[in-house]
C-alpha positions, 0 to 999 in steps of 0.5 A, spaced: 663 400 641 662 405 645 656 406 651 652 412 653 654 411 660 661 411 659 661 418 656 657 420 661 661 418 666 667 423 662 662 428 662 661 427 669 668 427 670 669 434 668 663 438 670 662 435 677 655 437 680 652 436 672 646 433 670 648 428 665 643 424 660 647 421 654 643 416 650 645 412 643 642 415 638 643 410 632 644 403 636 651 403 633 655 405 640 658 411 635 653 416 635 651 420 640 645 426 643 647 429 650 644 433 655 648 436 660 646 441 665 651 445 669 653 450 673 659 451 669 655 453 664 653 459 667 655 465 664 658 462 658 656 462 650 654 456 648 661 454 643 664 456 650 659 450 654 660 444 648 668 445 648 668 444 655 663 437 654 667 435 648 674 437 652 674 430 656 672 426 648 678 427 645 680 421 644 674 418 643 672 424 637 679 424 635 680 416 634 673 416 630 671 411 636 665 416 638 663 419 631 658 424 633 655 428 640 650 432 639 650 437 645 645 441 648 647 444 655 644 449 659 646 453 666 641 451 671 637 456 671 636 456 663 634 449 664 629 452 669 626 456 665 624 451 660 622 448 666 625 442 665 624 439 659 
């Protein structure tokens, strides 16, 4: 069973300087909603900015251990403009 702060610290691992919020959405430790804010998205498409999110997962998607992430990611400055949210 997996743990929200645990993918975070993945996520983190691979997008350092990120803004990472990872919460459990079923209470099964294997059903996921991410936020990330990252400079590294800047520029990028949004299939671009959650394949580099899934990237450090892998073996956790692969082994079915993490079974679903839902993502929303944001440059800095798109997140800004949301103010916030």
């Amino acid at each position: 069973m997996l743990e929200a702060k645990a993918i975070g610290e993945r996520i983190l691992a691979a997008l350092p300087g990120s803004e990472v919020e990872v919460r459990d959405t079923t209470g099964t430790g294997d059903h996921f909603e991410a936020r990330v804010v990252s400079p590294d998205f800047a520029g990028r498409s949004m299939v671009e900015q959650h394949q580099l999110v899934y990237a450090p997962l892998q073996d956790w998607l692969k082994s079915g251990e993490l079974h679903a992430l839902a993502l929303k990611t944001y440059s800095p400055e798109e997140w800004k403009k949301l103010g916030g949210r």
